[in-house]
C-alpha positions in Angstrom: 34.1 -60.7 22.8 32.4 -63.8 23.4 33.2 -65.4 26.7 31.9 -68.6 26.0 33.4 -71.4 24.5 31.0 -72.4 22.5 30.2 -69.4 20.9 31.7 -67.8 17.7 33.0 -64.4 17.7 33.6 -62.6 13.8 35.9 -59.7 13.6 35.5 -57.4 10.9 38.3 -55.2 9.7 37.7 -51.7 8.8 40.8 -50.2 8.1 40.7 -47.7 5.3 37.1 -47.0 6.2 37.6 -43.3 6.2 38.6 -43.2 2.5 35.8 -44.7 1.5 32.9 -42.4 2.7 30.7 -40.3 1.4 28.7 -36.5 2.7 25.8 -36.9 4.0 23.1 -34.2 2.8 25.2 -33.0 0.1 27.2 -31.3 2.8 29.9 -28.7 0.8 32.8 -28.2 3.0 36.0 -26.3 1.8 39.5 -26.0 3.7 42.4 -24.2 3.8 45.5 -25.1 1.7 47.3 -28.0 3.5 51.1 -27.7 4.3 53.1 -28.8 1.9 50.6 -28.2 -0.8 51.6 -24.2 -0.9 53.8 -24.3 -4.3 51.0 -25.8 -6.3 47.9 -23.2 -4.8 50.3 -20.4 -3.3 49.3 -19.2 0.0 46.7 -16.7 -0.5 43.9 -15.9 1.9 41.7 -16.2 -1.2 42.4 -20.3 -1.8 39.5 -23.0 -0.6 39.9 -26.2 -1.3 36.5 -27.7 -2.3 36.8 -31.7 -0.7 35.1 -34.5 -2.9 34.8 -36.7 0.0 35.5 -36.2 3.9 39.3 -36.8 4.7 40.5 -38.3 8.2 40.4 -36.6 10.9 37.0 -33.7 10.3 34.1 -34.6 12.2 32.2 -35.8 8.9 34.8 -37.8 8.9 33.8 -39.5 11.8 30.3 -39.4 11.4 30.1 -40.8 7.6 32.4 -43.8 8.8 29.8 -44.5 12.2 26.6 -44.1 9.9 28.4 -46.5 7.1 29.3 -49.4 9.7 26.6 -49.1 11.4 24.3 -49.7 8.1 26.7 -52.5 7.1 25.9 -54.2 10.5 22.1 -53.9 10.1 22.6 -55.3 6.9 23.7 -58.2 8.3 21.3 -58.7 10.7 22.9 -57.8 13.5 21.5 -56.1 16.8 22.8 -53.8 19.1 23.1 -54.9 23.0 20.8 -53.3 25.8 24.3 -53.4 27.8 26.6 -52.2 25.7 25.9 -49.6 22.7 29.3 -50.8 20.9 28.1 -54.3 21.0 26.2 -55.6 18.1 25.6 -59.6 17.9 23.3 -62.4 16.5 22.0 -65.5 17.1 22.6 -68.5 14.9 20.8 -71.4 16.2 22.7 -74.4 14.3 21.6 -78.5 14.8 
């Protein structure tokens, strides 16, 4: 948050950054068949569901989406504070 007037403060939007990761390590995770989901798999204790990509709310999740911004904030150049591990910023020295 910048504090002072006569700085600039940028606010990205992430929404929709959980649908767009990817597995890390070629990580192969498998789940159970979701409610709902039962007339088109059944519900046999032999069903896995193989995921393609990690869906909201698993840990890898979680961890693909941190790992992703945080790249896309190196990217740009940006550091992370001494103060505040969930504060990245950068200095633009205009005139």
């Amino acid at each position: 948050m910048a504090s002072n007037p006569e700085w600039i403060a940028k606010i990205l939007d992430v929404e929709g950054a959980f649908l767009q990761g990817q597995f890390i390590n070629r990580e192969v995770v498998y789940i159970e068949v979701p409610d709902g989901m039962e007339e088109f798999y059944g519900k046999r204790e032999d069903v896995a569901l193989l995921l393609n990509a990690p869906i909201y709310g698993t840990k890898q999740a979680a961890v693909c989406f941190y790992k992703t911004l945080v790249g896309k904030i190196k990217d740009s150049k940006y550091e992370i504070s001494k103060a505040d591990p969930c504060l990245y910023y950068r200095w633009k020295m205009e005139g």
